[in-house]
C-alpha positions in Angstrom: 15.0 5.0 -4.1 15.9 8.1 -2.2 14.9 9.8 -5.7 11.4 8.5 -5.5 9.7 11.2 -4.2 11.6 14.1 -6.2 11.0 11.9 -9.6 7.1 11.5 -8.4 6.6 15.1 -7.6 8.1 16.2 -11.0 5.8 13.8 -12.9 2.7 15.1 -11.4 3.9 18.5 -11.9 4.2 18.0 -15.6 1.6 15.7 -16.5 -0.5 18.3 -14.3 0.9 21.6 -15.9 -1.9 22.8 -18.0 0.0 24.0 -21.6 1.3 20.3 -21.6 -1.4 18.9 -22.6 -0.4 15.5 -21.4 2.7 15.2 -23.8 4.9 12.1 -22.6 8.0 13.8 -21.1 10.4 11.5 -18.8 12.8 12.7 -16.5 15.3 10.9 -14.6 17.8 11.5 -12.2 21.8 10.8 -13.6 24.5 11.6 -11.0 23.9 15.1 -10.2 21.4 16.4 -12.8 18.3 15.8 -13.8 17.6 14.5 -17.5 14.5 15.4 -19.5 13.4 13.5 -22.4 10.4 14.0 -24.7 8.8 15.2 -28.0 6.8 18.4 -27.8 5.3 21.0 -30.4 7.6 23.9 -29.8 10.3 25.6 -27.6 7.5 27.5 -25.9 6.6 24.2 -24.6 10.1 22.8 -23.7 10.7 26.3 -21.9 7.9 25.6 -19.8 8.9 22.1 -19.0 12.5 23.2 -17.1 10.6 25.9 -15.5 7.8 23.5 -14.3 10.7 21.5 -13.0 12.6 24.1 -11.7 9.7 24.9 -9.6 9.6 21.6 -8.0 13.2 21.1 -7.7 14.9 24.5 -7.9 18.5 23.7 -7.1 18.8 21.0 -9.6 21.2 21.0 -12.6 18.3 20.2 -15.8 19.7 18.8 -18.8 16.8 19.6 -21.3 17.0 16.9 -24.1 13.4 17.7 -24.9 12.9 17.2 -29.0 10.7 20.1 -30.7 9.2 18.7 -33.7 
């Protein structure tokens, strides 16, 4: 529960970030990192993704497991 709030604040950020364009991208919290999941268009877009969450949460270890398709 503690998470909440960081796992909330991400969401908005990237559901809110506007070269997204809404694409479904889940991140959760595992031990010490946080784990990104998703499908997008191309690495541009996963790039953006760990910097939008770097913003929100800057001292957190990202594993990017984003899929460019």
């Amino acid at each position: 529960m503690a998470d909440l709030p960081l796992l909330y604040r991400l969401d908005k950020a990237l559901r809110n970030h506007p070269h997204l364009n809404r694409q479904p991208i889940f991140v959760e919290r595992q031990q010490d990192e946080l784990v990104v999941r998703g499908t997008v268009r191309s690495f541009f877009h996963k790039q953006v993704i760990q910097e939008a969450i770097r913003k929100v949460d800057g001292d957190a270890e990202i594993k990017n497991l984003v899929e460019v398709q």
